[in-house]
C-alpha positions as CSV (number, residue, x, y, z in Angstrom):
1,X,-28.3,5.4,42.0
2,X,-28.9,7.4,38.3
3,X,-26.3,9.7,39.1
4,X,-24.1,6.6,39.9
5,X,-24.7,4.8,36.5
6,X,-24.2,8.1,34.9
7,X,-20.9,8.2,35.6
8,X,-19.6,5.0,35.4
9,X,-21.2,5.2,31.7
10,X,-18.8,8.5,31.3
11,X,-16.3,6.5,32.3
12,X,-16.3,3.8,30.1
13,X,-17.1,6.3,27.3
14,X,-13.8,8.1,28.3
15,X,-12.0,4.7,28.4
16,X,-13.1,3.4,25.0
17,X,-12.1,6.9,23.3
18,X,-8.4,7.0,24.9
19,X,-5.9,5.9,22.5
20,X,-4.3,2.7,22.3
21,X,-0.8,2.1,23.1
22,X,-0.2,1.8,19.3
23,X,-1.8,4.6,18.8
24,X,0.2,6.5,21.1
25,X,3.4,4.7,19.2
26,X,2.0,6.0,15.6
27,X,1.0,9.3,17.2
28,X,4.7,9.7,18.7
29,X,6.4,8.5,15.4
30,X,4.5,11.2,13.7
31,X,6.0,13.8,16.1
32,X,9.6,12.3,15.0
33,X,8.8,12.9,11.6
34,X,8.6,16.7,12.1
35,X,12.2,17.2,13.2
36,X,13.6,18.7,10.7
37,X,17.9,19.3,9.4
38,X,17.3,23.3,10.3
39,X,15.7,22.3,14.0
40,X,19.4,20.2,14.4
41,X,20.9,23.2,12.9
42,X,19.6,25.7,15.9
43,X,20.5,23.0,18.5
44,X,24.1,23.4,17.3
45,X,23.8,26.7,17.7
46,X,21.8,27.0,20.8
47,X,24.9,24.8,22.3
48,X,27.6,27.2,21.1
49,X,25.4,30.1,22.5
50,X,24.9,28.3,26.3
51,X,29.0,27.2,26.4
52,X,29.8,30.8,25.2
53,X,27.6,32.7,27.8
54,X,28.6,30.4,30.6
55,X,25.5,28.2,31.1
56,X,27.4,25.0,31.5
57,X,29.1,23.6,34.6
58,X,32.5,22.6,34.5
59,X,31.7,19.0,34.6
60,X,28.8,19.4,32.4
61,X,31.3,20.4,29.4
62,X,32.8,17.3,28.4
63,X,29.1,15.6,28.1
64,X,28.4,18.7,26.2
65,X,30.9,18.9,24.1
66,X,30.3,15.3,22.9
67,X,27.0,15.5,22.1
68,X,27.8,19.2,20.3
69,X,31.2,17.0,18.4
70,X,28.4,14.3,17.6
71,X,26.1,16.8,16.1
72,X,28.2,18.8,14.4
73,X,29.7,16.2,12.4
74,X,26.8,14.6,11.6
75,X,25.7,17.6,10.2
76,X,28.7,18.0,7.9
77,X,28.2,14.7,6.8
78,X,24.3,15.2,5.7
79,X,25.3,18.8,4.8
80,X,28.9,19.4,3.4
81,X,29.9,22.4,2.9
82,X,29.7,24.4,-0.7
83,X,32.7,23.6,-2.6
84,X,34.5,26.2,-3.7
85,X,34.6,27.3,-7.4
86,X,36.4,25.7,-9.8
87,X,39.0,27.5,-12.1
88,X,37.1,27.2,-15.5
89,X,34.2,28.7,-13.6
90,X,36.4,31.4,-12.3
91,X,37.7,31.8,-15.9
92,X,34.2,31.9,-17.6
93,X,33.5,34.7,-15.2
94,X,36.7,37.0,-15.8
95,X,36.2,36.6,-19.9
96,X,32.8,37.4,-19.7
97,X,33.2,40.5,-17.4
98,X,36.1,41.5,-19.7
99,X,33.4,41.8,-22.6
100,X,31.2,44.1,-21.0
């Protein structure tokens, strides 16, 4: 009968210390929070690496490719690239390379 009482008091122990659903919502926003431009950055590239080495089946590609289209272009958007420079820049340069 002790033994009996001592678990059923582990058990409501156990069951006041497990996390609310809340919780669990806070707890998995958190884990959003950690993902990061350079972990969308090695998806990208872990899809160009799978389609080039054959990983995909042929009617997995255009599901693939959508999602890699999506990605990629949100990733130019967030990130565009460097733009090139401009002639005055290029002209600063060449005089002061000339003085040397």
């Amino acid at each position: 009968m002790a033994k009996a009482k001592k678990v059923k008091e582990e058990v409501t122990q156990e069951a006041s210390t497990a996390p609310t659903p809340e919780e669990q919502i806070d707890a998995g926003n958190k884990q959003l929070e950690q993902l990061t431009v350079n972990d969308l950055i090695v998806i990208k590239n872990v899809f160009d690496i799978c389609s080039q080495r054959g990983a995909f089946k042929a009617e997995e590609f255009q599901t693939v490719g959508q999602v890699y289209t999506k990605l990629s272009n949100f990733l130019n958007t967030i990130m565009p690239p460097p733009a090139e420079e401009t002639a005055e820049d290029a002209t600063g340069e060449e005089e002061t390379q000339g003085e040397s």
